[in-house]
N, C-alpha and C positions, 0 to 999 in steps of 0.2 A: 845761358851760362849755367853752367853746372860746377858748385862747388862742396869739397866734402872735409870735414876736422873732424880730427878726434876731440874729445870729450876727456874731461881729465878721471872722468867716473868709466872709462873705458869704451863708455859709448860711442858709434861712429856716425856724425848727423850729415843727410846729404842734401843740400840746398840747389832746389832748383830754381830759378828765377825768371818769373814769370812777365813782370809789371818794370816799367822806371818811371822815376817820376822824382825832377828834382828839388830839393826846398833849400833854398842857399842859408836860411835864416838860421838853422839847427846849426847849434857847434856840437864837435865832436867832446865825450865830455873826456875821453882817454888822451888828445893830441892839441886841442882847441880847434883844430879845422872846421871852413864851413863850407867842405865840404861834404855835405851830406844828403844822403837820399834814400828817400823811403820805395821801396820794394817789396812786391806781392812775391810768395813760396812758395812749395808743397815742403814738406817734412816728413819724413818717416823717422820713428825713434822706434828704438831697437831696445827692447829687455839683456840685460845681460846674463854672459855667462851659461854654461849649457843648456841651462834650463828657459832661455832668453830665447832659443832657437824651435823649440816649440810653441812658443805666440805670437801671433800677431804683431806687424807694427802697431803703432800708433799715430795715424795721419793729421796732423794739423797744417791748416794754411794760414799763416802769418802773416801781418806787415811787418817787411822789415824793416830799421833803421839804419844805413850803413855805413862806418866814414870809407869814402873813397880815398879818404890819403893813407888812413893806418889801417884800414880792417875790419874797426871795431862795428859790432853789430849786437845789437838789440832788436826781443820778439818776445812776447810774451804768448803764454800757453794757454786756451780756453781753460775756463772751471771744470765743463765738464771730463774735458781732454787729462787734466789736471790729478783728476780726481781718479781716474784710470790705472795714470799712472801710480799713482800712492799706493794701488790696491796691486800692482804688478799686472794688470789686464789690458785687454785693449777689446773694441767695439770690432764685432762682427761687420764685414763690412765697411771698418774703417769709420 
């Protein structure tokens, strides 16, 4: 499953979905559903704006959190990946 959102910072994130795997115990904290499941990604994040189009993505693979009734999904960013971002770069190689 291939899914893609905009970003409210204009960014465009496209989530691939690699993994399922379900945990009924997790509520969702946007809808209360327990509905949810955790799911492996890839990610590319995109720099913005013209100058966004001359570097690199930025490749993180996530677990995800996802509720299956509303949407809502949760991932957090490695440090290192993290720290890329802050500086506007991205890793040679991903």
């Amino acid at each position: 499953m291939l899914r893609t959102s905009p970003a409210s910072n204009g960014h465009v994130y496209r989530l691939a979905v690699i993994g399922f795997e379900r945990e009924p115990t997790v509520r969702c904290e946007a809808c209360g559903s327990d509905q949810q499941s955790k799911l492996t990604a890839e990610i590319a994040i995109h720099f913005p704006g013209l100058a966004g189009l001359n570097k690199p993505h930025v490749w993180i693979f996530p677990e995800l959190c996802v509720c299956l009734n509303c949407g809502k999904s949760e991932f957090a960013i490695p440090e290192d990946k993290l720290r890329l971002l802050g500086k506007g770069e991205a890793a040679a190689g991903g």
